[in-house]
C-alpha positions in Angstrom: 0.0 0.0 0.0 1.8 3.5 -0.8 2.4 5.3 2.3 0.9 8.4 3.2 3.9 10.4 2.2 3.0 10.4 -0.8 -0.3 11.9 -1.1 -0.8 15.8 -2.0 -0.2 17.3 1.3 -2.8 19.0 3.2 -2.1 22.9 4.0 -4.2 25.2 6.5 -4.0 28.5 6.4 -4.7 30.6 9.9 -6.2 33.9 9.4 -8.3 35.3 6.3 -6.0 38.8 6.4 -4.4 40.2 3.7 -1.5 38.0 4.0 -3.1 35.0 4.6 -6.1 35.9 1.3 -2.7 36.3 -0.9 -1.1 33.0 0.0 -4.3 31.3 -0.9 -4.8 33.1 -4.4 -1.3 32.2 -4.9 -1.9 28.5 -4.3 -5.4 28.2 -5.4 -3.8 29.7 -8.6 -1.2 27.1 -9.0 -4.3 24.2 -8.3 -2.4 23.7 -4.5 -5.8 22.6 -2.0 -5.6 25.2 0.8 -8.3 25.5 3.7 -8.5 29.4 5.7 -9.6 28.8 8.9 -10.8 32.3 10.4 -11.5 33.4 13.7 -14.1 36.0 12.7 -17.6 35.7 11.6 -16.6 37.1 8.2 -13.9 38.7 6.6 -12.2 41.7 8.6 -12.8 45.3 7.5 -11.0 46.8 10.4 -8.7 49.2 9.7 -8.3 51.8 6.6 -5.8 52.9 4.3 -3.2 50.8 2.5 0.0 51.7 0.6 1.7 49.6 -2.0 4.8 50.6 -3.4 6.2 48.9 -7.0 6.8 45.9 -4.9 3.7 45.1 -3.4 2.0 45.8 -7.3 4.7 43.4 -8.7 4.2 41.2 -5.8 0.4 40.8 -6.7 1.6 40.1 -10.3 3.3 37.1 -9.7 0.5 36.0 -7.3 -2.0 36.2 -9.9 -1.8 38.4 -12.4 -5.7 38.9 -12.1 -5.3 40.2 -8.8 -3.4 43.0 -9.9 -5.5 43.9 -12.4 -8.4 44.0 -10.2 -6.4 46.4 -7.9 -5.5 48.2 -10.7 -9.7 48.9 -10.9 -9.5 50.1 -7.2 -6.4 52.0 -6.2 -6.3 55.8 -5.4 -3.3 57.7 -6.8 -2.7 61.2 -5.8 -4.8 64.1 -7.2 -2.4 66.5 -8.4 -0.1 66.0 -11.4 2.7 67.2 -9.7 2.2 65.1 -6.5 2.0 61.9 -8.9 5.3 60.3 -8.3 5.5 61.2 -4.5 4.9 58.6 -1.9 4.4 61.8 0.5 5.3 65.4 0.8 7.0 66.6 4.0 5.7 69.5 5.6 5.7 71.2 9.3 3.1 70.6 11.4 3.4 73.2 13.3 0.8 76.9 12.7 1.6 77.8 9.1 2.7 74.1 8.0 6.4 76.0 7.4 5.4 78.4 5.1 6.5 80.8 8.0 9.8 79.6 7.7 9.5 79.4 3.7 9.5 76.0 3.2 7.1 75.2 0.8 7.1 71.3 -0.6 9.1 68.3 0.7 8.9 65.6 -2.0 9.8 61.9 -1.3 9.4 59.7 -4.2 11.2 58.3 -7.6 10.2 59.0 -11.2 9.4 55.5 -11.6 7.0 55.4 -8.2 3.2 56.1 -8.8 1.4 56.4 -5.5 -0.8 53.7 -4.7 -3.7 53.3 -2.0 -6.4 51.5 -1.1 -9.4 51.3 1.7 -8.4 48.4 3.5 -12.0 47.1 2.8 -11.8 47.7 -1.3 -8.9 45.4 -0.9 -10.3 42.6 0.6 -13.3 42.4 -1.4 -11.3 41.7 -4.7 -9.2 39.5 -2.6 -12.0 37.6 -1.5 -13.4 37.3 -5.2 -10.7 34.6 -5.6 -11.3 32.6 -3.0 -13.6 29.3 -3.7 -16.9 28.9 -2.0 -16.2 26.6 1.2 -12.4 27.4 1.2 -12.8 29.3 4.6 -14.0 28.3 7.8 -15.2 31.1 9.8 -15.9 31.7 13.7 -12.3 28.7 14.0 -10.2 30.5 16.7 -7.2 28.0 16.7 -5.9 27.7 20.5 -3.0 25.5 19.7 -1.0 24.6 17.1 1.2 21.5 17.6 3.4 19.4 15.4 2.7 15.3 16.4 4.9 12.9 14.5 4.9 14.1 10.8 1.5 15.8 11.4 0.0 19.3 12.6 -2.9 19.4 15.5 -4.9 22.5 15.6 -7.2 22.8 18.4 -10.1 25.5 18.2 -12.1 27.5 20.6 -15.2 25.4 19.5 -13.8 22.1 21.1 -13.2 21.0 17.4 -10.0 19.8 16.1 -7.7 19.2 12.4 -4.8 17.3 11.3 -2.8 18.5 8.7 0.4 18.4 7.3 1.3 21.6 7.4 0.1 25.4 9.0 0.9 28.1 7.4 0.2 31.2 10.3 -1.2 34.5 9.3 -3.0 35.5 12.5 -1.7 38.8 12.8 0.9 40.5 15.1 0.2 38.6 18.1 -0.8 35.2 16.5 -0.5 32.0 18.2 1.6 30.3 15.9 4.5 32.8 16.7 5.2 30.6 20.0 4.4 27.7 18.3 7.9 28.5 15.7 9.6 30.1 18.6 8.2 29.0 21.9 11.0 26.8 22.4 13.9 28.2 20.2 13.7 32.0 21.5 11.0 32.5 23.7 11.8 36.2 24.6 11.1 36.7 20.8 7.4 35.3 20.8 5.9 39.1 22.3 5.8 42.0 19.8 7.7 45.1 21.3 5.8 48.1 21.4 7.2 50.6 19.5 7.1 53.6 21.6 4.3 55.3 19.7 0.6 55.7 19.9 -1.7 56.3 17.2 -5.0 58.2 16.5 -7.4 56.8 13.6 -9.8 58.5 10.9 -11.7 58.9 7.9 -12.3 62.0 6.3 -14.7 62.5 3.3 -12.8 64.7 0.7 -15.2 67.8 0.7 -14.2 68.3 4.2 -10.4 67.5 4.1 -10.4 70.1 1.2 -12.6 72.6 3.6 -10.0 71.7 6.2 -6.5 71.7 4.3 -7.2 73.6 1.0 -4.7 72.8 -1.3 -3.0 70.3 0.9 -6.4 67.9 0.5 -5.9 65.3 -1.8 -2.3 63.9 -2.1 -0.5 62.6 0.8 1.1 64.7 3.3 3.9 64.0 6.3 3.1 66.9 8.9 6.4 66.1 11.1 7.0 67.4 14.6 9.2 66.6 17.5 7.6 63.6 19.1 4.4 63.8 16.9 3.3 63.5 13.2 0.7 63.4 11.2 0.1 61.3 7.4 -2.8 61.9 5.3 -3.4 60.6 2.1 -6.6 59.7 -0.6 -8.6 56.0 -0.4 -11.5 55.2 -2.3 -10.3 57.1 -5.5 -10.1 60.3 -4.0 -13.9 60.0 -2.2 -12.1 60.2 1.0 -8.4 60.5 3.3 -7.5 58.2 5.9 -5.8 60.8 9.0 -3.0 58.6 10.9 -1.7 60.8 13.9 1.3 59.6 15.4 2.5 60.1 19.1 5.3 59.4 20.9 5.2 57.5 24.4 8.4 56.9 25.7 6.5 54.5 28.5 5.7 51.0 28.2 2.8 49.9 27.2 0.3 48.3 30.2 -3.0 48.3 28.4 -2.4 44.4 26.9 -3.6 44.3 23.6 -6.5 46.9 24.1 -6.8 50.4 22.8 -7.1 53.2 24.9 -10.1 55.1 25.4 -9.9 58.9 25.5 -11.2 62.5 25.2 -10.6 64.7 22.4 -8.9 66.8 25.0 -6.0 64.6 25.4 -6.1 64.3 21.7 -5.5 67.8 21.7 -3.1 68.1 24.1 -1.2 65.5 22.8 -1.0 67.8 19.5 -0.5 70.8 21.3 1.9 73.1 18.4 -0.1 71.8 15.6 -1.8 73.8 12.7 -5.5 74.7 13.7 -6.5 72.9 10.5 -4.6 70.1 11.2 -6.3 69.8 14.9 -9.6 70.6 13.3 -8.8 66.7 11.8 -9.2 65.1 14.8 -12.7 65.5 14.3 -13.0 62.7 12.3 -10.9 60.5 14.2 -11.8 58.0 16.8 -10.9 59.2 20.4 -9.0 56.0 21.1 -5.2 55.7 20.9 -4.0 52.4 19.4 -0.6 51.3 20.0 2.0 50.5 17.5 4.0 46.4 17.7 6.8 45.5 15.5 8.8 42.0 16.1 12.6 43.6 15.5 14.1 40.3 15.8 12.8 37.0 14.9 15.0 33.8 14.6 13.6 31.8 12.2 10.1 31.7 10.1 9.4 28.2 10.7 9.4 24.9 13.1 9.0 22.0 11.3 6.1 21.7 9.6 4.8 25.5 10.8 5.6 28.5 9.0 4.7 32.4 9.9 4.0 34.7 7.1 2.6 38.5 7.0 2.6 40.4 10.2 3.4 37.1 12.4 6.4 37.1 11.2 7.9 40.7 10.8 5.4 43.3 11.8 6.6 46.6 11.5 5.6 50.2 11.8 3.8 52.1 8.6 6.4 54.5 8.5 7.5 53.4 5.0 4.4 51.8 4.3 5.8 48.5 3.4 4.2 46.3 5.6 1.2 45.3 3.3 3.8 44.4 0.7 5.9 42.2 2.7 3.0 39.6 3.0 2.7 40.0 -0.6 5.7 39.0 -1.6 5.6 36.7 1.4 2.9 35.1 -0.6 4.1 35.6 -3.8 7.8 33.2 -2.6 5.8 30.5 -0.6 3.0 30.1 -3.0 5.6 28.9 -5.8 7.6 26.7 -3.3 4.7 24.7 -2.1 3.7 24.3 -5.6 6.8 22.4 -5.8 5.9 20.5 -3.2 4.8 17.0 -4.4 4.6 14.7 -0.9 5.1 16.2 2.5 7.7 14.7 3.3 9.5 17.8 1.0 7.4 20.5 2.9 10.0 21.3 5.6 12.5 21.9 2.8 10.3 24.6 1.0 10.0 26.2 4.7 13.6 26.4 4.8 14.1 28.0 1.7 11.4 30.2 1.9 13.0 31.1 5.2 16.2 31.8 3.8 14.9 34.3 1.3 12.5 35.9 2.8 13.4 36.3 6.5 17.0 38.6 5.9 14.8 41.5 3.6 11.5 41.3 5.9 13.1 41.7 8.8 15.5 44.7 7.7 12.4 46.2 6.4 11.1 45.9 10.3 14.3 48.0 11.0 14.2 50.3 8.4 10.5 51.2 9.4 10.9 52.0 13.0 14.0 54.3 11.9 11.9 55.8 9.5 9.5 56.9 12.4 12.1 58.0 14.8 12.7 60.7 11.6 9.2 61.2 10.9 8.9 62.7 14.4 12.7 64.3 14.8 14.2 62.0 17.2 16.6 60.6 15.1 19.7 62.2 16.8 21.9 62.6 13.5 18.9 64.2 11.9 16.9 65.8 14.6 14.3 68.4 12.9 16.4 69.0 10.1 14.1 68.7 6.9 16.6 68.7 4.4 18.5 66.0 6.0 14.9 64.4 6.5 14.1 64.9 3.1 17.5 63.9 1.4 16.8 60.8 3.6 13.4 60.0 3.1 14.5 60.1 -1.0 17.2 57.5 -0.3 15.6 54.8 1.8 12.8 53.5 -0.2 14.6 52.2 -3.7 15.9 49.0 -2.4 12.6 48.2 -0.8 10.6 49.3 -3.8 12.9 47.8 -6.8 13.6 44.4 -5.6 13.8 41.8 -8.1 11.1 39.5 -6.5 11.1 37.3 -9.6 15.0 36.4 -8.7 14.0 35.5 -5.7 11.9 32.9 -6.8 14.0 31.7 -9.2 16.4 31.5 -6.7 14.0 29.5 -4.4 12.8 27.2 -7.0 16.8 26.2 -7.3 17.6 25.7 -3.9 14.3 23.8 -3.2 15.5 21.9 -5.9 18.6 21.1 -4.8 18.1 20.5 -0.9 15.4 17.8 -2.3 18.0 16.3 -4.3 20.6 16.2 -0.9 17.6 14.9 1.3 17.1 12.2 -1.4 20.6 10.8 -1.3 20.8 11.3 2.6 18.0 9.0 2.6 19.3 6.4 0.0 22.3 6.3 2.0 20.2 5.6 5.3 18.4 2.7 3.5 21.5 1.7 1.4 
């Protein structure tokens, strides 16, 4: 009788986010059986804006080449010609935005970048477009994830259980299967680390932001100040601007997981320097302060037959907004290896690989990010509130995320998976032999 080794392996996905939609288009696309198990109801809308830089778009391109296209039919550019190859312009935040000190435009960008954004929820509803009828299983909160023999238990909140051969996490920041890859191999690594900022949330319709901000309304903007900034920027083709106000907090964090209820106020206070019309935002934004996690250092993106993609792995702060795009091309690697994958006994191979590649870029981006906000709000100390230095900077930073060569990577994953099947293969021959 042929041993179970043989058959097709089985692959569960945890968590129907961004990263976790991609990987499944990606192996749905290349006719690899996947099951999403979800611990919602439904598919998430929380959150708002999204930026993709070239990377992210290739990303999706590789993925399915669909996908892009449909995101092609959703994404917001800026408004302004002149604004069209700027990922932001960096202004003062402080009463007269710097035209007092006669600074007038700050542009960050490259002539090959087009500014891209979506509404977190026009996203997902092309993602989910892909995904077969029956392919997710909502209201599964997985409790454990353990790896038995050759074989992966996942126990869920309902008293239910499954055994597969292989669990791919994308729960998020704070998933569970982050101590399942690194409970035991570096356990002071399993917590995210807060990353000494706060945030304040919003949605602004575009009539008002251009009441507010005049001229200013409809491309995105970096307000910077010491300690506190603020990013604005055009969703749902220009209908609306997602308002992200950032806030320093040199404490730790003792709320657990929760955001923080407060007054406008404190959200005012907490501004205090700011442009009336940039204060008049607040407004619009939710009177809760939401903290920011990265995971600065993580070991390794897999144990055994467990592998962490998206935000579980390497979450990071939006300061360069390449967060999104790092699942993506998370997705975009791992989908092709486990395409390669034949039996299952091959699976911790394509883990290893797909570790190798992915984990040394993800995880610089993590770095790159949180730098990028310590400059964003002027506590860099080589930079401070220089803007020219922050500009100059901000125009140097971004090309090695934004013109990586994704499609060497994969070829370069394809060659080693290749290859460390072949050295498995005669290890084992040798064992038999």
């Amino acid at each position: 009788m042929e041993k179970r080794i043989h058959a097709r392996p089985t692959i569960a996905i945890l968590g129907a986010g961004i990263g976790g939609l991609a990987l499944a288009i990606g192996l749905i696309k290349r006719n690899v059986p996947v099951i999403i198990y979800e611990a919602a109801d439904r598919f998430s809308m929380v959150g708002a804006g999204i930026g993709l830089g070239p990377n992210a778009l290739n990303a999706m391109d590789i993925i399915d080449h669909e996908f892009r296209e449909k995101y092609d039919g959703v994404k917001t550019r800026n408004e302004k010609k002149e604004f069209e190859h700027s990922i932001f312009d960096a202004l003062y935040a402080e009463e007269g935005l710097g035209e007092n000190r006669g600074w007038k435009r700050g542009l960050i960008g490259a002539p090959y970048f087009t500014r891209s954004s979506a509404h977190r929820k026009d996203l997902l509803d092309i993602m989910e477009s892909f995904i077969p009828e029956g392919s997710v299983r909502f209201e599964k909160r997985a409790i454990s994830v353990e790896q038995i023999g050759e074989k992966v238990l996942i126990k869920f909140e309902d008293g239910t259980s499954e055994w597969v051969d292989a669990v791919i996490g994308c729960d998020g920041v704070k998933g569970l299967t982050r101590r399942s890859v690194l409970g035991d191999i570096a356990p002071e690594e399993v917590q995210p680390t807060f990353c000494g900022m706060y945030v304040y949330r919003g949605i602004i319709p575009i009539k008002e932001a251009k009441e507010i901000l005049g001229t200013h309304a409809g491309d995105a903007k970096f307000f910077m100040a010491e300690g506190k900034a603020l990013a604005v920027y055009p969703i749902s083709h220009g209908r609306e601007e997602n308002v992200v106000f950032f806030v320093a907090d040199d404490k730790p964090w003792t709320h657990g997981d929760h955001t923080v209820p407060c007054t406008k106020e404190e959200m005012i206070e907490d501004l205090k320097g700011f442009d009336p019309r940039l204060l008049k935002l607040l407004d619009f934004a939710r009177p809760l302060r939401w903290p920011t996690w990265h995971h600065p250092q993580t070991s390794t993106y897999y144990k055994g037959r467990v592998c962490l993609l998206g935000d579980v792995a390497h979450a990071s702060t939006p300061h360069q907004a390449a967060g999104a795009g790092q699942g993506l091309e998370d997705a975009a690697v791992l989908s092709h290896l486990l395409s390669l994958v034949k039996t299952s006994d091959k699976l911790e191979a394509a883990f290893k690989v797909y570790d190798s590649i992915r984990r040394p870029r993800a995880q610089k981006v993590v770095l790159t990010s949180f730098e990028a906000g310590l400059i964003y709000t002027w506590r860099h100390p080589e930079i401070n509130d220089d803007m020219n230095k922050i500009v100059k900077n901000a125009n140097q930073r971004l090309h090695w995320i934004w013109q990586h060569d994704l499609a060497a990577d994969i070829k370069k994953a394809e060659d080693d998976f290749y290859r460390l099947s072949a050295i498995t293969n005669l290890s084992l021959k040798r064992i038999l032999l």
